[in-house]
N, C-alpha and C positions, 0 to 999 in steps of 0.2 A: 547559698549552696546548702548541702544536704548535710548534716555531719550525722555520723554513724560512727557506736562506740565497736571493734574490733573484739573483744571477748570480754566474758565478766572480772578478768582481773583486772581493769581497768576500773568499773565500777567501785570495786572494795577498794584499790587506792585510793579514791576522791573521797569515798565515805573516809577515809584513815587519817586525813588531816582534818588541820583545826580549821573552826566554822569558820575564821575572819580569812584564811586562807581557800578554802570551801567556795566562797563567793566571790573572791576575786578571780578563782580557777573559771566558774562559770561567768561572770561578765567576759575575760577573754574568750572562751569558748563559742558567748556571745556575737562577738566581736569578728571571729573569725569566721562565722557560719553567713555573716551578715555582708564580710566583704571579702572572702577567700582569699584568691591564691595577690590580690592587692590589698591585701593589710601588712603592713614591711613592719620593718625596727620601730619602738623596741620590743613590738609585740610578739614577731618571729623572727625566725634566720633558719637560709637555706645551709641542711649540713652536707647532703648528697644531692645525685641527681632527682631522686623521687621525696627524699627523706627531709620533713621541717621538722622545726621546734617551734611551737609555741610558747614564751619564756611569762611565767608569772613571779613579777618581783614583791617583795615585802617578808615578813618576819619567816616564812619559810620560802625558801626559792625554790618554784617548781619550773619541771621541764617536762613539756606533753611532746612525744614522737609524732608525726603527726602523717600522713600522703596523701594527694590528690588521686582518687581511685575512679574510671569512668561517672562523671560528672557528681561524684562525695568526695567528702573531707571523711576519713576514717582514722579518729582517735585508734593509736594503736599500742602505746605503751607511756605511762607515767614515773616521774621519781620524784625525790624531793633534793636537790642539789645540795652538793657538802663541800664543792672545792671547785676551780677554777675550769677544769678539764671537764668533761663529755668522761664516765663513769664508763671503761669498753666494755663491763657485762652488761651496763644500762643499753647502749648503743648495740649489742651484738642481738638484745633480749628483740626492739624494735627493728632489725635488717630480719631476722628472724622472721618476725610477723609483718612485714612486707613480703616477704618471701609466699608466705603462705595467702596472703591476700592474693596474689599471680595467680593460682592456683583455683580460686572463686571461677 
């Protein structure tokens, strides 16, 4: 499938982390362009009806927002995970830009 990055703040995230993390964000990224909405744990999980997470484990935990939008995968918001829980400004930043994805 197609992935497509959602706006430039996305960009400057992945440039913001460190390079051993940097590349394990793009092999998932990889990963998920290569086998969509059938790549499962641990690589994703469903949080809402539209809404994934793409999860990158190792020395920084990341979490990419992620929605299947008319036949793309649309990178829509990233963090760098600090605790246990889904972050609600992280999650309300990516329902957000779903929101305006509709709107396309």
């Amino acid at each position: 499938m197609e992935i497509r990055i959602f706006d430039i703040s996305f960009k400057k995230f992945i440039k913001s982390l460190q390079k051993s993390t940097t590349a394990k964000v793009l092999r998932n990224i990889d990963l998920l362009e290569k086998f969509g909405p059938k790549l499962g744990q641990p690589h994703t999980k469903k949080i809402s009806s539209r809404l994934f997470e793409l999860r990158v484990r190792g020395k920084q935990e990341v979490r990419i927002f992620y929605s299947f939008y008319k036949s793309r995968i649309f990178l829509l918001h990233g963090f760098v995970k600090k605790s246990q829980k889904i972050p609600q400004k992280e999650f309300n930043t990516a329902i957000q830009k779903l929101k305006l994805l509709d709107r396309i």
